[in-house]
N, CA, C and O atoms as a CHARMM CRD file, in Angstrom:
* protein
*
  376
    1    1 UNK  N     84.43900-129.99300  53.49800 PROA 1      0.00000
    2    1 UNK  CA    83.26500-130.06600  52.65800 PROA 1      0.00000
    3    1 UNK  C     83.63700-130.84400  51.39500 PROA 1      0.00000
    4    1 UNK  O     84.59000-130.34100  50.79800 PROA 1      0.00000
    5    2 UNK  N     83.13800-131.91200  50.85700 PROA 2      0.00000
    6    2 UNK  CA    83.00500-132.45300  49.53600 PROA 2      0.00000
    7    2 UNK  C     82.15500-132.26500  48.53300 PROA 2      0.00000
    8    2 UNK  O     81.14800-131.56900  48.40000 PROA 2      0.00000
    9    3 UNK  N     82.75500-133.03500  47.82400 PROA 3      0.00000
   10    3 UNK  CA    81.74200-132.91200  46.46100 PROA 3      0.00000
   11    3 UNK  C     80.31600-132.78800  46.45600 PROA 3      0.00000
   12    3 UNK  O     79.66000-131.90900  45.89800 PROA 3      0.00000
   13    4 UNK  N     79.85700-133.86100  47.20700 PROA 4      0.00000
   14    4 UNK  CA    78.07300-134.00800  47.75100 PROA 4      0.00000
   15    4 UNK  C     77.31200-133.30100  48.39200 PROA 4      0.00000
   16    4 UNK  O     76.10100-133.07900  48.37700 PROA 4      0.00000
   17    5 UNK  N     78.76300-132.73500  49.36400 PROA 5      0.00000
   18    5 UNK  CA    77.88100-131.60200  50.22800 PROA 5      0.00000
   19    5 UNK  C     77.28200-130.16400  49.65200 PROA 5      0.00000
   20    5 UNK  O     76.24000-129.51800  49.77100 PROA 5      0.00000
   21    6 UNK  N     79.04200-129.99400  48.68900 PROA 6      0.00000
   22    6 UNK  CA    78.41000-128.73000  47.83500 PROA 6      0.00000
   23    6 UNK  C     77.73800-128.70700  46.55400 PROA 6      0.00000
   24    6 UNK  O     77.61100-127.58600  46.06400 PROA 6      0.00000
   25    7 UNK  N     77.32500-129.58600  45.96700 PROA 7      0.00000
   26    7 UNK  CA    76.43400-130.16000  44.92100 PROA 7      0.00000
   27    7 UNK  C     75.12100-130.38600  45.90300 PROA 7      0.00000
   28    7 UNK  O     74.14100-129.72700  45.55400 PROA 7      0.00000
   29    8 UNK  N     74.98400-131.03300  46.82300 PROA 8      0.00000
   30    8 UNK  CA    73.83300-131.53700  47.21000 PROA 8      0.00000
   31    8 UNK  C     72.80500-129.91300  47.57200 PROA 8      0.00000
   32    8 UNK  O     71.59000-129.89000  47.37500 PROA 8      0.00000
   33    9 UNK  N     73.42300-128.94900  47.99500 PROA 9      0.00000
   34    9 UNK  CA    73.13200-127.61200  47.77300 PROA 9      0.00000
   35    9 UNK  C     71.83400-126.97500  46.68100 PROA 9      0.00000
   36    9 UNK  O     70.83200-126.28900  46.88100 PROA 9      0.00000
   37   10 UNK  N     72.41300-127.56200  45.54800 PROA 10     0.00000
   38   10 UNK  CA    71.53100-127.30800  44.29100 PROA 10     0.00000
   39   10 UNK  C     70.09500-127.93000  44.51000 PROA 10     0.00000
   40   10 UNK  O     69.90200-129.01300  45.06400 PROA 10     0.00000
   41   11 UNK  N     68.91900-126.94000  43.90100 PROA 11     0.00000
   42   11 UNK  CA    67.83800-127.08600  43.66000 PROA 11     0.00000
   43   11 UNK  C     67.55100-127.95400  42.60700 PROA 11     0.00000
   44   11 UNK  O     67.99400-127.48600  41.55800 PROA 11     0.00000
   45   12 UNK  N     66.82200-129.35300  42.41000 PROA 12     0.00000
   46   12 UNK  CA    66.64900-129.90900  41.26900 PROA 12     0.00000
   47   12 UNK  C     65.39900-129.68900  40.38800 PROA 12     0.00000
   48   12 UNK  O     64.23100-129.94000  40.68300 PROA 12     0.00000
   49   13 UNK  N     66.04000-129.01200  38.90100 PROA 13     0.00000
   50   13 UNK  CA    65.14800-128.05000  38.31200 PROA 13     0.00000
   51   13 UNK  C     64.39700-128.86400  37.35900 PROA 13     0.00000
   52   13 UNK  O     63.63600-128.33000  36.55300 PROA 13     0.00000
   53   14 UNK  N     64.64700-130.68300  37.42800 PROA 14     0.00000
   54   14 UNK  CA    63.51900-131.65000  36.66200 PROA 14     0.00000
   55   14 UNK  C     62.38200-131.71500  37.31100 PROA 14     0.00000
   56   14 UNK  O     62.43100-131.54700  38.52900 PROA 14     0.00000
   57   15 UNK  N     61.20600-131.94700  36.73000 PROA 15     0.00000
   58   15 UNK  CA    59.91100-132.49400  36.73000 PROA 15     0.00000
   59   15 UNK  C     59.96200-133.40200  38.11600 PROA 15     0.00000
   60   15 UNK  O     61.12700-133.73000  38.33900 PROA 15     0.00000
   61   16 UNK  N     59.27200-133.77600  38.85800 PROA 16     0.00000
   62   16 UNK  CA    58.95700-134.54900  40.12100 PROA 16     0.00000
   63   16 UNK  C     59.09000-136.10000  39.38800 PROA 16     0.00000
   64   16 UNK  O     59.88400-136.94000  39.81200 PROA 16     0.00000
   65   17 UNK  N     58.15000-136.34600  38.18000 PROA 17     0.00000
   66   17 UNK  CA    57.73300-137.52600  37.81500 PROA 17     0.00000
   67   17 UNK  C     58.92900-138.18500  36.79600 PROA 17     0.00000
   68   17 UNK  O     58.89100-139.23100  36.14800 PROA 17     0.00000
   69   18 UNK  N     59.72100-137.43300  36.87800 PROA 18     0.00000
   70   18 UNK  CA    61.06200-137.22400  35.63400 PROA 18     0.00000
   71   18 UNK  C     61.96700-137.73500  36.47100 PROA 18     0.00000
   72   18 UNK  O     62.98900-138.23500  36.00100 PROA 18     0.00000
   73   19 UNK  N     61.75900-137.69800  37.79100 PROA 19     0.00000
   74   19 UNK  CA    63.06700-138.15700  38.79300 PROA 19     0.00000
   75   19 UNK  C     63.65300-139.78000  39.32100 PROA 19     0.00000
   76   19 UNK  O     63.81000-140.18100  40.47400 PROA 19     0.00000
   77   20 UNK  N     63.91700-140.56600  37.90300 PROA 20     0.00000
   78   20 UNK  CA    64.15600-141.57300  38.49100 PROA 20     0.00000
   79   20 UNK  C     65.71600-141.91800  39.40100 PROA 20     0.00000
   80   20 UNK  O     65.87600-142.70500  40.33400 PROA 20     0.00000
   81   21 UNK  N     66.52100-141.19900  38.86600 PROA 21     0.00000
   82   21 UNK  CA    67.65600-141.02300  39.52700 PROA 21     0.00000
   83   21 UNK  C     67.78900-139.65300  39.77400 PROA 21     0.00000
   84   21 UNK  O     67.53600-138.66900  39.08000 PROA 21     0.00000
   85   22 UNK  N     68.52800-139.87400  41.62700 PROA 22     0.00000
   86   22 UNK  CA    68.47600-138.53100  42.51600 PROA 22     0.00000
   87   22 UNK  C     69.66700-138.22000  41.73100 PROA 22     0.00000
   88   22 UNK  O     70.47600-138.93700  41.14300 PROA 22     0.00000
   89   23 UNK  N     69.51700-136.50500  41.93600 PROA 23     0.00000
   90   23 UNK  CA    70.10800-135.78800  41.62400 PROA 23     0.00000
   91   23 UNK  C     72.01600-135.99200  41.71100 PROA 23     0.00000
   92   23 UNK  O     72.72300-135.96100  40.70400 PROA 23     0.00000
   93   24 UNK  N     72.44300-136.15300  42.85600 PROA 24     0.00000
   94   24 UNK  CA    73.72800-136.17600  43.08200 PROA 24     0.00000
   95   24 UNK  C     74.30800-137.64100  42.39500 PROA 24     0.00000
   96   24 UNK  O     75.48200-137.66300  42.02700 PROA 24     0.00000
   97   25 UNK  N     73.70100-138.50500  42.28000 PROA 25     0.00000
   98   25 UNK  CA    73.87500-139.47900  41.22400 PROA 25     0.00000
   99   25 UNK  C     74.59700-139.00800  40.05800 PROA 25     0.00000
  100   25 UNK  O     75.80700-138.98100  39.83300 PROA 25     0.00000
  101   26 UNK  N     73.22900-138.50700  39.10700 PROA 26     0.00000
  102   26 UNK  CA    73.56500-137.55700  37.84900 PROA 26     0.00000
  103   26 UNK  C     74.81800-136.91700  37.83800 PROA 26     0.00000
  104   26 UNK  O     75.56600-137.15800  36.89000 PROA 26     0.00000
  105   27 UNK  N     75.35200-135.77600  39.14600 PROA 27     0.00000
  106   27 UNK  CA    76.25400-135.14900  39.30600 PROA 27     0.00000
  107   27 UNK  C     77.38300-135.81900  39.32600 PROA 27     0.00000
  108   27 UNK  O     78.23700-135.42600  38.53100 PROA 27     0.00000
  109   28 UNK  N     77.80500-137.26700  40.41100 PROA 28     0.00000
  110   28 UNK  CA    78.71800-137.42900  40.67300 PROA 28     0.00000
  111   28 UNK  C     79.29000-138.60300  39.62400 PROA 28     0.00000
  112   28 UNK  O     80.49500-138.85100  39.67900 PROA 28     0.00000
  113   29 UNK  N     78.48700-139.30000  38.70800 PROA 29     0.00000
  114   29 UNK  CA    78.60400-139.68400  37.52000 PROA 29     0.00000
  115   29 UNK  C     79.24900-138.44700  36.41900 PROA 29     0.00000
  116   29 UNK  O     80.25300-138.77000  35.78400 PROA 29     0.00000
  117   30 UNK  N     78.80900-137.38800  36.25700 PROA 30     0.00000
  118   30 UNK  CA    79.33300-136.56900  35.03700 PROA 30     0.00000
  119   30 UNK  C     80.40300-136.18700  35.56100 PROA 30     0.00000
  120   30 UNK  O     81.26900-136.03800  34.70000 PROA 30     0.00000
  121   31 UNK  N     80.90900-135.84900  37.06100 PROA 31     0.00000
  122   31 UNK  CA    81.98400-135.31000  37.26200 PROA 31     0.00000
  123   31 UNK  C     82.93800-135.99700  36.97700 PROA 31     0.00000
  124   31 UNK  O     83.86200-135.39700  36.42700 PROA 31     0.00000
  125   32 UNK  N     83.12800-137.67200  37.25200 PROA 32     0.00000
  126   32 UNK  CA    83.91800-138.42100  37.01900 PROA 32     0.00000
  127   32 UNK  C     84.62500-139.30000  35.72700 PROA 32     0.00000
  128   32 UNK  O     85.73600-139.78100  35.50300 PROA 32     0.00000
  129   33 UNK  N     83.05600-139.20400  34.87400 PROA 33     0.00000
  130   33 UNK  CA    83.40100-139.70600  33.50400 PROA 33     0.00000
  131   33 UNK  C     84.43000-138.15100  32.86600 PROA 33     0.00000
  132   33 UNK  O     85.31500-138.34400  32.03200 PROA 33     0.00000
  133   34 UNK  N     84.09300-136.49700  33.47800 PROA 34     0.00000
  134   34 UNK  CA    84.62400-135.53500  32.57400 PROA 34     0.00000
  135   34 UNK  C     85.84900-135.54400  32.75700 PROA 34     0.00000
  136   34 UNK  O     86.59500-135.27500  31.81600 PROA 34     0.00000
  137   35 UNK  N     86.41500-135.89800  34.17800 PROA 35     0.00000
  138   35 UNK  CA    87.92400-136.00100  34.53100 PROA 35     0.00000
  139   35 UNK  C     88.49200-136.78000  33.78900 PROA 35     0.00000
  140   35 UNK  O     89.42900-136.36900  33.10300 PROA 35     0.00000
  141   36 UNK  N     88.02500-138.28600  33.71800 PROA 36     0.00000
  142   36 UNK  CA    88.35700-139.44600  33.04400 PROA 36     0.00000
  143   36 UNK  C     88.25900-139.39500  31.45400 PROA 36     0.00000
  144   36 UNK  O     88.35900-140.37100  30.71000 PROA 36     0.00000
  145   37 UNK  N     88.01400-137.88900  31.02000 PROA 37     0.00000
  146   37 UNK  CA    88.29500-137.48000  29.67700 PROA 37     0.00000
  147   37 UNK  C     86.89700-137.51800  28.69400 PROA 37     0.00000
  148   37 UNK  O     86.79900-137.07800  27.54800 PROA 37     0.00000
  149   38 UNK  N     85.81300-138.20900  29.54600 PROA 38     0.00000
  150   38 UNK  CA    83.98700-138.08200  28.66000 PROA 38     0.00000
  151   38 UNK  C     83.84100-136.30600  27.98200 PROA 38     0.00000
  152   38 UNK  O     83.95100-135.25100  28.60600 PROA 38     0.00000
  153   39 UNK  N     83.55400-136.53400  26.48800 PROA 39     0.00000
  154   39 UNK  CA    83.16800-135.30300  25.98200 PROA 39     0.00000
  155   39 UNK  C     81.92300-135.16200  25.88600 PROA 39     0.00000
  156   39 UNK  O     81.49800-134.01300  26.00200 PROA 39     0.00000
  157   40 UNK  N     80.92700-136.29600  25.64200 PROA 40     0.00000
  158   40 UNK  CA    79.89700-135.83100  25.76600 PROA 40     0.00000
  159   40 UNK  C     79.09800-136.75100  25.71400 PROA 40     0.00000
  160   40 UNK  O     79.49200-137.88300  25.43400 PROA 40     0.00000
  161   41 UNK  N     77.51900-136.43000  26.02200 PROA 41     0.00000
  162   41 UNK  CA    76.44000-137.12000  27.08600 PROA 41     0.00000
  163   41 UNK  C     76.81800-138.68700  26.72300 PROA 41     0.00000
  164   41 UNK  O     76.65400-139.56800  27.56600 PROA 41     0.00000
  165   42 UNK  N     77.30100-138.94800  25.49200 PROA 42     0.00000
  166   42 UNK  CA    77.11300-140.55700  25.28300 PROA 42     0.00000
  167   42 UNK  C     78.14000-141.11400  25.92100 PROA 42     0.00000
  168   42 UNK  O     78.06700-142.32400  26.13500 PROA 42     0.00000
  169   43 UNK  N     79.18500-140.46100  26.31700 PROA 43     0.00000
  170   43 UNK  CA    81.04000-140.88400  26.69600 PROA 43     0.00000
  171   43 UNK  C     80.48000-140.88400  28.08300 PROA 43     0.00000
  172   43 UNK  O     80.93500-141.87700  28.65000 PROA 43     0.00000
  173   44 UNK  N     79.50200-140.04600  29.07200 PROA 44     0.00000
  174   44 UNK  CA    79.25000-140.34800  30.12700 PROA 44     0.00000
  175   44 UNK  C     78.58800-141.19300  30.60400 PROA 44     0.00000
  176   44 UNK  O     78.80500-141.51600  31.77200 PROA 44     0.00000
  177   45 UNK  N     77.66000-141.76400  29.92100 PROA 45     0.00000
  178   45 UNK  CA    77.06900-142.80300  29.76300 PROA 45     0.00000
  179   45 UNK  C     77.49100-144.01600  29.51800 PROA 45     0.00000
  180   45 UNK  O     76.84900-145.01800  29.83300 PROA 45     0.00000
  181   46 UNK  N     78.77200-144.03500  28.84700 PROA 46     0.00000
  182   46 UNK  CA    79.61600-145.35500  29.04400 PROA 46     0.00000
  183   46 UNK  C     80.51700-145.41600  30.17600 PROA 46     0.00000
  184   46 UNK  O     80.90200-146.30600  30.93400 PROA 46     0.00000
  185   47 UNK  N     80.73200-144.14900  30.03700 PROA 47     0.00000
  186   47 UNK  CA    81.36300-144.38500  31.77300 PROA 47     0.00000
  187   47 UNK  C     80.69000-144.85100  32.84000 PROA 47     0.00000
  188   47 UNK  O     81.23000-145.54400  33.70200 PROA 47     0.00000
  189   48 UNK  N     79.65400-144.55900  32.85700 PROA 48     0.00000
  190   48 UNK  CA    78.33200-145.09800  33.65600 PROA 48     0.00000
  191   48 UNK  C     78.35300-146.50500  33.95000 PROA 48     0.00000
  192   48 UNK  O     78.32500-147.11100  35.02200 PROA 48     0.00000
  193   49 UNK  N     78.42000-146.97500  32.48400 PROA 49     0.00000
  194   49 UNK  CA    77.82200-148.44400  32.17000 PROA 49     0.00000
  195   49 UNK  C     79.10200-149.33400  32.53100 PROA 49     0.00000
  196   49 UNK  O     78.94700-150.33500  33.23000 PROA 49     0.00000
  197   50 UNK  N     80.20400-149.01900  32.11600 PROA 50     0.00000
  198   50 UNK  CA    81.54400-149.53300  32.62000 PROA 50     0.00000
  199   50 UNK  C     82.61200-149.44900  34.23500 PROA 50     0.00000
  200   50 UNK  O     83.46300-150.24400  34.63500 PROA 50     0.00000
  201   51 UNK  N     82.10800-148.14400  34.85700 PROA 51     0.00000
  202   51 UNK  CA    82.10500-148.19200  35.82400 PROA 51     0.00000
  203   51 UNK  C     81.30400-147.90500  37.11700 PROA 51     0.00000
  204   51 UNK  O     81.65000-147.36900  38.17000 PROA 51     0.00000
  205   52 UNK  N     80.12500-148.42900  36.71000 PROA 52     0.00000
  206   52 UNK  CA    79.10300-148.52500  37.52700 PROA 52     0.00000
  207   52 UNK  C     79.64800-149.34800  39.38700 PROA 52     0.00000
  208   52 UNK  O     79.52400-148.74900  40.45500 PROA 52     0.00000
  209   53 UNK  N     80.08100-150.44500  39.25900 PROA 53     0.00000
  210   53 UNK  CA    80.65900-150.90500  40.54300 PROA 53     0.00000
  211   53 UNK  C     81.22400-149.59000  41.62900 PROA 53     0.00000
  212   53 UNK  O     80.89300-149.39900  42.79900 PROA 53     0.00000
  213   54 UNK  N     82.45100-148.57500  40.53100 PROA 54     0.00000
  214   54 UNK  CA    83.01700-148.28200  41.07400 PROA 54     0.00000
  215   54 UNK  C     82.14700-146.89300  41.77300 PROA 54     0.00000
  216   54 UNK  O     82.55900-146.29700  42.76800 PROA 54     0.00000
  217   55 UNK  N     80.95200-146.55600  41.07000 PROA 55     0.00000
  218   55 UNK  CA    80.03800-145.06000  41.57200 PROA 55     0.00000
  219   55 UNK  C     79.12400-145.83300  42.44700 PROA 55     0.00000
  220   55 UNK  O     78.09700-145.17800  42.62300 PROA 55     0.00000
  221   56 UNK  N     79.09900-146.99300  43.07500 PROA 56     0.00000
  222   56 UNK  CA    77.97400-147.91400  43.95400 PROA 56     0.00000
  223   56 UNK  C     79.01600-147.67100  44.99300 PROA 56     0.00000
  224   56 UNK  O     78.54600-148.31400  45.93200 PROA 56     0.00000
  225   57 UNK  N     80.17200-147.13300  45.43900 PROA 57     0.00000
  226   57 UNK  CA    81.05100-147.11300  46.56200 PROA 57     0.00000
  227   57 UNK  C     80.73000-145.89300  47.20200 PROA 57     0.00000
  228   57 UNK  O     81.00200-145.70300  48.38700 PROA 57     0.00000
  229   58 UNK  N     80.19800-145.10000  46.52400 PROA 58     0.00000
  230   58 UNK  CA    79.73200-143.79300  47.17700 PROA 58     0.00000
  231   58 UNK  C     78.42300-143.60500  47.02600 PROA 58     0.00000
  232   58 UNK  O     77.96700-142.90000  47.92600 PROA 58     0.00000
  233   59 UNK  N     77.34300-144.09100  45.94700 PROA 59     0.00000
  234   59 UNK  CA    76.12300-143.37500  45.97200 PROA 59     0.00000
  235   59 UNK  C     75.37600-145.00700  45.60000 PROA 59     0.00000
  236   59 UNK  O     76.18000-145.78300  45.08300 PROA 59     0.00000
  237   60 UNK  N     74.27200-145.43800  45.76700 PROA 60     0.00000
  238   60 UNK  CA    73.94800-146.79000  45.57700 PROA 60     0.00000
  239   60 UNK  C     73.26500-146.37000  44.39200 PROA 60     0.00000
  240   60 UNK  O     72.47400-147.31100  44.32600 PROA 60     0.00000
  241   61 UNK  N     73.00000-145.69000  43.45900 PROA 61     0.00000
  242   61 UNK  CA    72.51400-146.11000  41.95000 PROA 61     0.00000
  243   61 UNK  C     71.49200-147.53200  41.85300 PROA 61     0.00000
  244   61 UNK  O     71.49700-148.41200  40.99100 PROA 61     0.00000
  245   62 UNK  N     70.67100-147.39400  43.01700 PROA 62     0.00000
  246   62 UNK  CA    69.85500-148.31400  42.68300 PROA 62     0.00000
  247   62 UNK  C     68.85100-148.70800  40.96000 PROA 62     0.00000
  248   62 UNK  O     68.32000-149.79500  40.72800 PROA 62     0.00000
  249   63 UNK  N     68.84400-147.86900  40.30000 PROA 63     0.00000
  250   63 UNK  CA    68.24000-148.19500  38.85200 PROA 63     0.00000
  251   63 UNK  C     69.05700-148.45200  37.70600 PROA 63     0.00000
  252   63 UNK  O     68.61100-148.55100  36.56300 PROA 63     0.00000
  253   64 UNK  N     70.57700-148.58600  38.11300 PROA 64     0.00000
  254   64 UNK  CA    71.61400-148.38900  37.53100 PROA 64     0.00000
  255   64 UNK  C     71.97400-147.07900  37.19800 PROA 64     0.00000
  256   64 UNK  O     71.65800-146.11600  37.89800 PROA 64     0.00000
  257   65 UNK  N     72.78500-146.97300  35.89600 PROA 65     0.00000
  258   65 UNK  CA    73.40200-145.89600  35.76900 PROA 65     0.00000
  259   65 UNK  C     72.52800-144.90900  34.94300 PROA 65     0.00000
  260   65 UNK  O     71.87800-145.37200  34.00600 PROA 65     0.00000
  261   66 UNK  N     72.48100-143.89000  35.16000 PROA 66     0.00000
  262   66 UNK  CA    71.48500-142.74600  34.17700 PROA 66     0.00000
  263   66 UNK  C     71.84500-143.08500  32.56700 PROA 66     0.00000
  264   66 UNK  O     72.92400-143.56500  32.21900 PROA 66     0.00000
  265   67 UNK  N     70.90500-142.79700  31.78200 PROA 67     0.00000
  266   67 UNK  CA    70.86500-142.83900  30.73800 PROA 67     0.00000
  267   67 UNK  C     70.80200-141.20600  30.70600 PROA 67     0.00000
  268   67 UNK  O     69.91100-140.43200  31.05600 PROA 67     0.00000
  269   68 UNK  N     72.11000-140.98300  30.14200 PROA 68     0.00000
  270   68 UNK  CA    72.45600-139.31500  29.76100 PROA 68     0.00000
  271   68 UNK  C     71.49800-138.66400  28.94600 PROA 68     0.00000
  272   68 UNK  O     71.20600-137.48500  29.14200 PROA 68     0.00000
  273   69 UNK  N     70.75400-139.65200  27.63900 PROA 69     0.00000
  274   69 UNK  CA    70.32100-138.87400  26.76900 PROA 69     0.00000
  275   69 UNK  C     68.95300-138.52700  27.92400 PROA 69     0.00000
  276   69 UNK  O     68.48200-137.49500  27.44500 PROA 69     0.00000
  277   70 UNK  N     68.55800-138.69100  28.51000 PROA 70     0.00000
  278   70 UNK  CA    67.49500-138.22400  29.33500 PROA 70     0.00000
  279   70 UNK  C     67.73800-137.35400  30.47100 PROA 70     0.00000
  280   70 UNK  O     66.91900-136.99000  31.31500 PROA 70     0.00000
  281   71 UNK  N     69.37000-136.97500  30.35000 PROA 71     0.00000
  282   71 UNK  CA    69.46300-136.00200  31.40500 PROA 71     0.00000
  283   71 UNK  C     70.17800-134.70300  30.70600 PROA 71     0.00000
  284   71 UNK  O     70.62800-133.73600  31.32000 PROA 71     0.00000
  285   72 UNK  N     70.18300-134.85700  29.56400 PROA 72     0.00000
  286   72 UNK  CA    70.87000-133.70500  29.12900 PROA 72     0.00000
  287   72 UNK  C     70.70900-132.08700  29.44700 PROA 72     0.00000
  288   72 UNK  O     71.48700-131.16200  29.68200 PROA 72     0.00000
  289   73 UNK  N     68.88100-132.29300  29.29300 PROA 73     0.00000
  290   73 UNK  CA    67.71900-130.84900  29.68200 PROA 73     0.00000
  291   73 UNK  C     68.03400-130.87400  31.16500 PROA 73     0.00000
  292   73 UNK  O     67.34700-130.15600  31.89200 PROA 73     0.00000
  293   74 UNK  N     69.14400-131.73600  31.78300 PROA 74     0.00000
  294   74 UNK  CA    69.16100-131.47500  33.56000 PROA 74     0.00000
  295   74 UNK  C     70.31400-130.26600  33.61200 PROA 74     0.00000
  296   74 UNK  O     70.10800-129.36200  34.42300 PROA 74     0.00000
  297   75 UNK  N     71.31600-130.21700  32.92400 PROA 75     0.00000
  298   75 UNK  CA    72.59500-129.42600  33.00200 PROA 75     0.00000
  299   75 UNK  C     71.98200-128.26600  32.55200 PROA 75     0.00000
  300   75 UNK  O     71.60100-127.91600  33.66900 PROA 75     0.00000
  301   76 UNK  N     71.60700-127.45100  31.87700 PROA 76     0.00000
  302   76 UNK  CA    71.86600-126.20500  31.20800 PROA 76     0.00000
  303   76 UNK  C     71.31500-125.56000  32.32900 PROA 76     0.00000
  304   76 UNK  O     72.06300-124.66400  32.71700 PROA 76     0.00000
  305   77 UNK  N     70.19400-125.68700  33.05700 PROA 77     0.00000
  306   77 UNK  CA    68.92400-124.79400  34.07000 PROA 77     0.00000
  307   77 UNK  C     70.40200-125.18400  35.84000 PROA 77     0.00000
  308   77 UNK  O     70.60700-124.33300  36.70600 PROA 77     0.00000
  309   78 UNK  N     70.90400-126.20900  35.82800 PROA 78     0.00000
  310   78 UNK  CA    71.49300-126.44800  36.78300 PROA 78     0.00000
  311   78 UNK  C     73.36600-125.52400  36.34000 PROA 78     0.00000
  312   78 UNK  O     74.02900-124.77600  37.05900 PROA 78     0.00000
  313   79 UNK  N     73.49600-125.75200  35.70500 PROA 79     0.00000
  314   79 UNK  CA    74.20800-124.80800  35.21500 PROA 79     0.00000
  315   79 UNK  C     74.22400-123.59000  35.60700 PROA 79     0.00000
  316   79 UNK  O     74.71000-123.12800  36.64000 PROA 79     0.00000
  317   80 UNK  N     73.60400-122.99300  34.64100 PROA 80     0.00000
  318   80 UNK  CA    73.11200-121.40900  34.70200 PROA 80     0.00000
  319   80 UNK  C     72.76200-120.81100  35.77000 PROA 80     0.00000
  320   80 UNK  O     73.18700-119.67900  36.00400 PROA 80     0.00000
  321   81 UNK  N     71.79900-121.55400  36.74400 PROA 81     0.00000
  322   81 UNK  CA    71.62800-121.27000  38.15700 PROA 81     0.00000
  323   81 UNK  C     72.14200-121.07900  39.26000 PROA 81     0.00000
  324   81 UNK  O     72.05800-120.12900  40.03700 PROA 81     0.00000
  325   82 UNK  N     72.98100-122.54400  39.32700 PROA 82     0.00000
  326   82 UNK  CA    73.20100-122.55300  40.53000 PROA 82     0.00000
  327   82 UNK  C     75.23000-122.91800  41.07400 PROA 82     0.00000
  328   82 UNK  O     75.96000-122.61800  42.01900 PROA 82     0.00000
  329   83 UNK  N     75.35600-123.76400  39.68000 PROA 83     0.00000
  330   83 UNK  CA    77.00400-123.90600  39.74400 PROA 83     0.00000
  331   83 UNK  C     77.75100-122.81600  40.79100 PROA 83     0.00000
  332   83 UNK  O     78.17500-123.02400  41.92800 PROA 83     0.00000
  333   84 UNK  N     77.75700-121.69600  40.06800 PROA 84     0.00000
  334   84 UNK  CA    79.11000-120.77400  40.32200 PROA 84     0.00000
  335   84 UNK  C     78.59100-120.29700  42.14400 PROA 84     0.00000
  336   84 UNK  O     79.30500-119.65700  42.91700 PROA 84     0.00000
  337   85 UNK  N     77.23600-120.81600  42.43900 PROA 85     0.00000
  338   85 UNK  CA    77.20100-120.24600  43.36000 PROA 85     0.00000
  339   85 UNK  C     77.37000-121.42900  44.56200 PROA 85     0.00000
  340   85 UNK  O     77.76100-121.06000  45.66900 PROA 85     0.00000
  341   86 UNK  N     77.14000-122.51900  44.37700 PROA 86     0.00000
  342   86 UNK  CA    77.91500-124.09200  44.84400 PROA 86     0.00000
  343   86 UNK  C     79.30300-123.96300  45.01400 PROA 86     0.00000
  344   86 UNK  O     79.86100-124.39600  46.02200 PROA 86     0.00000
  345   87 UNK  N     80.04800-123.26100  43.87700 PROA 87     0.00000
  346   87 UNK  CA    81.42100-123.58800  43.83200 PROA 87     0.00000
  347   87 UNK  C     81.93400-122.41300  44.50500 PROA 87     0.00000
  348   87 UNK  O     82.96000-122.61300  45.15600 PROA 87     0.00000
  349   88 UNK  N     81.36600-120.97300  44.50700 PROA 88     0.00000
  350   88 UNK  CA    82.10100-120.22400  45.31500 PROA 88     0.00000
  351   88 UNK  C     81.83200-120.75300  46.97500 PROA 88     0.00000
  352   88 UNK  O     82.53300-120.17200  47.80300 PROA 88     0.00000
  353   89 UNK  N     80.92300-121.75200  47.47600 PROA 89     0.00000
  354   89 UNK  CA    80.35300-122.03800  48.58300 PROA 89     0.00000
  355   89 UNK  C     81.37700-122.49300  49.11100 PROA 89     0.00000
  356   89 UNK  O     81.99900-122.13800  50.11300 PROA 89     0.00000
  357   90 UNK  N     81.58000-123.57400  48.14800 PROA 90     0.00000
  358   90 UNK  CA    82.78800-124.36300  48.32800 PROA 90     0.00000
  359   90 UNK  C     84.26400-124.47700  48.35500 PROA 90     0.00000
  360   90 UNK  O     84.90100-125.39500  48.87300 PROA 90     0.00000
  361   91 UNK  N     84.91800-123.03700  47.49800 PROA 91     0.00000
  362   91 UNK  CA    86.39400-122.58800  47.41500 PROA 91     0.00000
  363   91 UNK  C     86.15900-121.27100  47.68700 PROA 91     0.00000
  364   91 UNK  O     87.15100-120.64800  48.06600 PROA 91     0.00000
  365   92 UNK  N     85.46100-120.85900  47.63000 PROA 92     0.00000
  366   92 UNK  CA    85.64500-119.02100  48.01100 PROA 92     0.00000
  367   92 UNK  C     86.58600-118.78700  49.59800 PROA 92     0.00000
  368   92 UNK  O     87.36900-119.42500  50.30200 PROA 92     0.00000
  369   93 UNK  N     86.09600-117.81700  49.58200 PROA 93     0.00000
  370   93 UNK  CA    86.55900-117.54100  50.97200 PROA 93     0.00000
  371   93 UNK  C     86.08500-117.66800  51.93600 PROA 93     0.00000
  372   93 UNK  O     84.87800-117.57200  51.71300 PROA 93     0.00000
  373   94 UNK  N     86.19300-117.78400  52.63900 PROA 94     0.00000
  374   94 UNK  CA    85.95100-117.88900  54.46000 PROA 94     0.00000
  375   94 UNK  C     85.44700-119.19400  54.90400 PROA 94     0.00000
  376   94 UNK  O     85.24000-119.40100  56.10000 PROA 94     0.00000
């Protein structure tokens, strides 16, 4: 199981009309700028913008890269919800 599979799991708790970039986009962008040391929404967002080529190898980002300041209200409800229960999906047991 990977990253996508157990992220792709999550319910997306934005607006319908709010959805210009799918969800696992968003995700697999923040995961990579946070490893690569991004503290916050604007550091992911340059990560975005600078390594955009390299997140088109796994997910096609057709609108380009998210503009963070418009996804910030996406983490806290995705957070709180649904994380710990993705991640035990994914490392727990059995």
């Amino acid at each position: 199981m990977d990253f996508l599979d157990i992220f792709g799991q999550l319910d997306d708790p934005r607006i319908d009309r709010k959805k210009l970039h799918p969800m696992p986009e968003i995700l697999l962008l923040t995961l990579c700028a946070v490893i690569c040391g991004a503290e916050s929404w604007d550091d992911i967002e340059m990560f975005g913008k600078s390594k955009l080529a390299f997140l088109c190898q796994y997910l096609p980002y057709e609108y380009g890269y998210p503009a963070m300041t418009r996804c910030g209200g996406f983490s806290a409800p995705l957070i709180q919800h649904s994380s710990s229960i993705c991640l035990w999906n994914g490392f727990g047991p059995g």
